[in-house]
C-alpha positions as CSV (number, residue, x, y, z in Angstrom):
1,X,-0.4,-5.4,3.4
2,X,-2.9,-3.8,6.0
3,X,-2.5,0.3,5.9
4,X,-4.2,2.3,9.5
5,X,-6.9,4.4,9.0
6,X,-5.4,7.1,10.2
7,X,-2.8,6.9,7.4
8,X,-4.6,5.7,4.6
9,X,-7.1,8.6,5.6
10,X,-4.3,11.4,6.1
11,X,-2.3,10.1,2.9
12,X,-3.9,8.6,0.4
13,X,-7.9,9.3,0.7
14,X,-6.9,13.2,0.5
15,X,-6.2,12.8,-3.0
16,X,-8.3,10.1,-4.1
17,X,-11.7,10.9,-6.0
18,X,-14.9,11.0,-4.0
19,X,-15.7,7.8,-6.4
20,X,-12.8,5.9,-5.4
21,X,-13.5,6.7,-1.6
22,X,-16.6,5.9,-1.4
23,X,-16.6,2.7,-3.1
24,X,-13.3,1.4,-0.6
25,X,-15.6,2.7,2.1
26,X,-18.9,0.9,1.2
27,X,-16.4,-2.2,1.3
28,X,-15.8,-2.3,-2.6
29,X,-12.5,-3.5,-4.0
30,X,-11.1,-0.7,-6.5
31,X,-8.6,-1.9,-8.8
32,X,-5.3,0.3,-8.5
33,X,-1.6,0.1,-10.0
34,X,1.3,-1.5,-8.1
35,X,4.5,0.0,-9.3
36,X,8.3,-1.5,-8.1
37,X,10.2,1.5,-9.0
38,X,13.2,-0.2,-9.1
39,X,12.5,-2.7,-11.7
40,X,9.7,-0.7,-13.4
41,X,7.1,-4.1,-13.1
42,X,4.2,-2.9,-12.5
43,X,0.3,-5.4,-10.9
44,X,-3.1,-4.6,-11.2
45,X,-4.0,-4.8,-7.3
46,X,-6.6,-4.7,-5.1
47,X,-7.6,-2.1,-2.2
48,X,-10.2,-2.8,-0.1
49,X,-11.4,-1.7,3.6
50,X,-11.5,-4.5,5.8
51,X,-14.0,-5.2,8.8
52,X,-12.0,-4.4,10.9
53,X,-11.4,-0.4,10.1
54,X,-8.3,-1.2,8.1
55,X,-7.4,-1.2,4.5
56,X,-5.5,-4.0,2.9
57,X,-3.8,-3.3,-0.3
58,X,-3.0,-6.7,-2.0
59,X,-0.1,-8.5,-0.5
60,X,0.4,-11.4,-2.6
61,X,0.8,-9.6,-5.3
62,X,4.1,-7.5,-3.7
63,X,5.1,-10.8,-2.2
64,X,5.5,-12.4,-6.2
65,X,7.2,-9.0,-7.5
66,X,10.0,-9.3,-5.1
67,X,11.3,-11.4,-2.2
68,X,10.2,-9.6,0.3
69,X,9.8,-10.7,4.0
70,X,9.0,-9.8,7.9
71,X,11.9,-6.9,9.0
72,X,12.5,-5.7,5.4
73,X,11.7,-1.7,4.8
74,X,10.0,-0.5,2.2
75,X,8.2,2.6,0.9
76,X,5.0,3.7,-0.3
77,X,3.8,6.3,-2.0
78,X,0.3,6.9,-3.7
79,X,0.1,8.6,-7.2
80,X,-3.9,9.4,-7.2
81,X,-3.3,11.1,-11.2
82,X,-2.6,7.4,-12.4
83,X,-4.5,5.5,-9.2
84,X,-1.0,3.9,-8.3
85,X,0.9,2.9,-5.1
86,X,4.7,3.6,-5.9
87,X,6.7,1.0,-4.0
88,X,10.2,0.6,-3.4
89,X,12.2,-2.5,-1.6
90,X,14.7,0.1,1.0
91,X,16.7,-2.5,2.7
92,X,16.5,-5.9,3.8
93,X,16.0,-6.6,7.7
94,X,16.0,-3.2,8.3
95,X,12.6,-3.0,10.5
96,X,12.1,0.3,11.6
97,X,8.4,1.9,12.7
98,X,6.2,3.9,10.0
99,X,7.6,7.3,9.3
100,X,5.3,10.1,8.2
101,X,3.8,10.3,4.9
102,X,3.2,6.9,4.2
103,X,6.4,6.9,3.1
104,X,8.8,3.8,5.0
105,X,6.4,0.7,6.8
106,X,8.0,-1.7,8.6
107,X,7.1,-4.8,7.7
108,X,6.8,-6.8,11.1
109,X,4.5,-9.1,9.8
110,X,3.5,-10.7,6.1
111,X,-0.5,-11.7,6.9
């Protein structure tokens, strides 16, 4: 799942450790927590800044925990106390545009 700067800088690296910044940012995978609040299953994922000034947060992984595909909604929220993306399936073929906070991406794409 590919995140944009802007956001990942606005919502997530404001809370992260220095540590964990740095190391995304000198192209380093850190290890963080996947968690499908709605069925409590929880993935060891990677997060990693890609070449292209993007972060990637490990999609294969969220593809395996539920069927999710191009058009579905879904939010994300980053718990930086337990290093964990919170993630929640909203609704099926609902593709709407991202919506402050990190909170609802639209899925318009799966690569």
């Amino acid at each position: 799942l590919d995140l944009l700067k802007e956001d990942v800088d606005g919502h997530i690296f404001k809370v992260a450790s220095k540590k964990e910044i740095d190391s995304i940012e000198q192209g380093n995978r850190v290890n963080v927590t996947l968690l499908d609040v709605e069925t409590s299953e929880n993935k060891c994922i990677g997060f990693i800044q890609k070449l292209n000034g993007r972060y990637m947060l490990g999609w294969n992984e969220v593809l395996q925990m539920r069927n999710i595909n191009a058009g579905d909604l879904i939010g994300l929220l980053y718990a930086s106390s337990s290093n964990t993306f919170k993630f929640i399936l909203v609704d099926k073929g609902m593709c709407l545009k991202l919506v402050g906070a990190l909170g609802y991406v639209c899925l318009d794409r799966l690569d």
